[in-house]
Structures are given as structure tokens and as C-alpha cells.
C-alpha positions as CSV (number, residue, x, y, z in Angstrom):
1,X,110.7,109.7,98.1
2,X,108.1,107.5,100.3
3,X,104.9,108.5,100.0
4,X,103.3,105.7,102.8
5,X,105.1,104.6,106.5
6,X,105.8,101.1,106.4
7,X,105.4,98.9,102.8
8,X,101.3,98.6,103.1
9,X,100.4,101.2,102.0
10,X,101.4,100.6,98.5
11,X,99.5,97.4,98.3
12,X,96.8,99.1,100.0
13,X,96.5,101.8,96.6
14,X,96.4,99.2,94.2
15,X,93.4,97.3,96.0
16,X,91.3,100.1,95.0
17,X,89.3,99.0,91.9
18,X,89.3,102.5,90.6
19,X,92.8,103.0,91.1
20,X,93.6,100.0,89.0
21,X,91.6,100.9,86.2
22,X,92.8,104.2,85.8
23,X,96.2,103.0,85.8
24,X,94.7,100.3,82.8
25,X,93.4,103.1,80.9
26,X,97.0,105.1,81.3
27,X,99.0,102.1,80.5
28,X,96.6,101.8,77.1
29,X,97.8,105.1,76.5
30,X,101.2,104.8,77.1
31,X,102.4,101.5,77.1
32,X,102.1,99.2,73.9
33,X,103.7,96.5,75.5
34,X,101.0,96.4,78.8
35,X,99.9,93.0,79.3
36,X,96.1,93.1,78.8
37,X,95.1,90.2,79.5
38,X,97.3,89.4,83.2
39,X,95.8,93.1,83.7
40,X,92.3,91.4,83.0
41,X,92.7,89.3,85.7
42,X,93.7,92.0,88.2
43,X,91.0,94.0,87.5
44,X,88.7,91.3,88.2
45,X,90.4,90.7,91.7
46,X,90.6,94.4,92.8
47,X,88.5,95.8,95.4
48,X,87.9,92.0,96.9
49,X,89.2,92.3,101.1
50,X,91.5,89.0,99.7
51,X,93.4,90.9,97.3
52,X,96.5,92.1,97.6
53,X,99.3,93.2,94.9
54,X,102.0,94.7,95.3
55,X,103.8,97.4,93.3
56,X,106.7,95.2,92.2
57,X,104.1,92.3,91.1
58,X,102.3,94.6,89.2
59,X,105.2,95.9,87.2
60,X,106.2,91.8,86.8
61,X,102.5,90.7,85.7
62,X,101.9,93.6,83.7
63,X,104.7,94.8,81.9
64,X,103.6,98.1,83.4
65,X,106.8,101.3,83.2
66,X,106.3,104.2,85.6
67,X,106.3,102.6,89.1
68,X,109.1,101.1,90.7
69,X,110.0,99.7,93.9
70,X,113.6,100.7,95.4
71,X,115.0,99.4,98.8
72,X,115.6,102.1,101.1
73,X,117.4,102.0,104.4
74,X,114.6,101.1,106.4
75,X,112.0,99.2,104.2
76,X,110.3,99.8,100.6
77,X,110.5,103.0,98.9
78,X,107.9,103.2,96.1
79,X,109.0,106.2,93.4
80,X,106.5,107.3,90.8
81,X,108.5,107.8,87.4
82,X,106.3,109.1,84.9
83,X,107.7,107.4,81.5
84,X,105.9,109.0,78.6
């Protein structure tokens, strides 16, 4: 499923400062293994016009489950798998 055209729109969703800290807060919840303090520094970069992350790097840098990033045939795909 592709929920945005093209692969910026993915990045675009986790530049939103109050996008990444709701995902901080689920992750808390959900995911003892989330890595706090790389997500630290995230937090302190989101919402700036030079940040950019995308969902693969966030997955790497976090330890985050629940998003992943697939190939499709003409670009990124970005599934939502909700991993509770």
C-alpha cells in the first residue's frame, strides 16, 4: 500500500515535531528495546526546514518495529505494520 506519490512524502511525515513525538511516546509503550537516547536527538532536530529523516533511518537509529520501507516497482513503498 503507498500512502504518498513519489518517496517524499514519507520524510515529509516524520519532519513534523508532533508526529515524532507521538511515535516516542508509542514506541515507550510498545517497544522496550527503542533507542531513547538516538530518539533524543531526533526530537531535538524535528520541525527544523534542515531536517530530514527518512522512514528506513528511523527504523536503523531507533530500533523502532512497526514501519518499514519495501521497494516497489516504481519507487518506495512505506507499509504501516502495527507490531504490538
Amino acid at each position: 500500500m503507498s500512502i504518498w506519490p513519489g518517496r517524499s512524502g514519507s520524510r515529509d511525515w516524520l519532519r513534523n515535531r508532533n508526529t515524532v513525538e507521538y511515535l516516542g511516546i508509542w514506541k515507550s509503550i510498545y517497544n522496550p528495546l527503542f533507542y531513547y537516547g538516538e530518539f533524543a536527538i531526533i526530537k531535538s532536530q524535528a520541525g527544523l526546514n534542515s531536517y530530514k529523516i527518512s522512514v528506513k533511518d528511523w527504523g536503523e537509529k531507533t530500533n523502532a518495529i512497526g514501519l518499514k520501507v519495501t521497494a516497489g516497482r516504481y519507487g518506495g513503498h512505506m507499509r504501516i505494520l502495527m507490531i504490538i
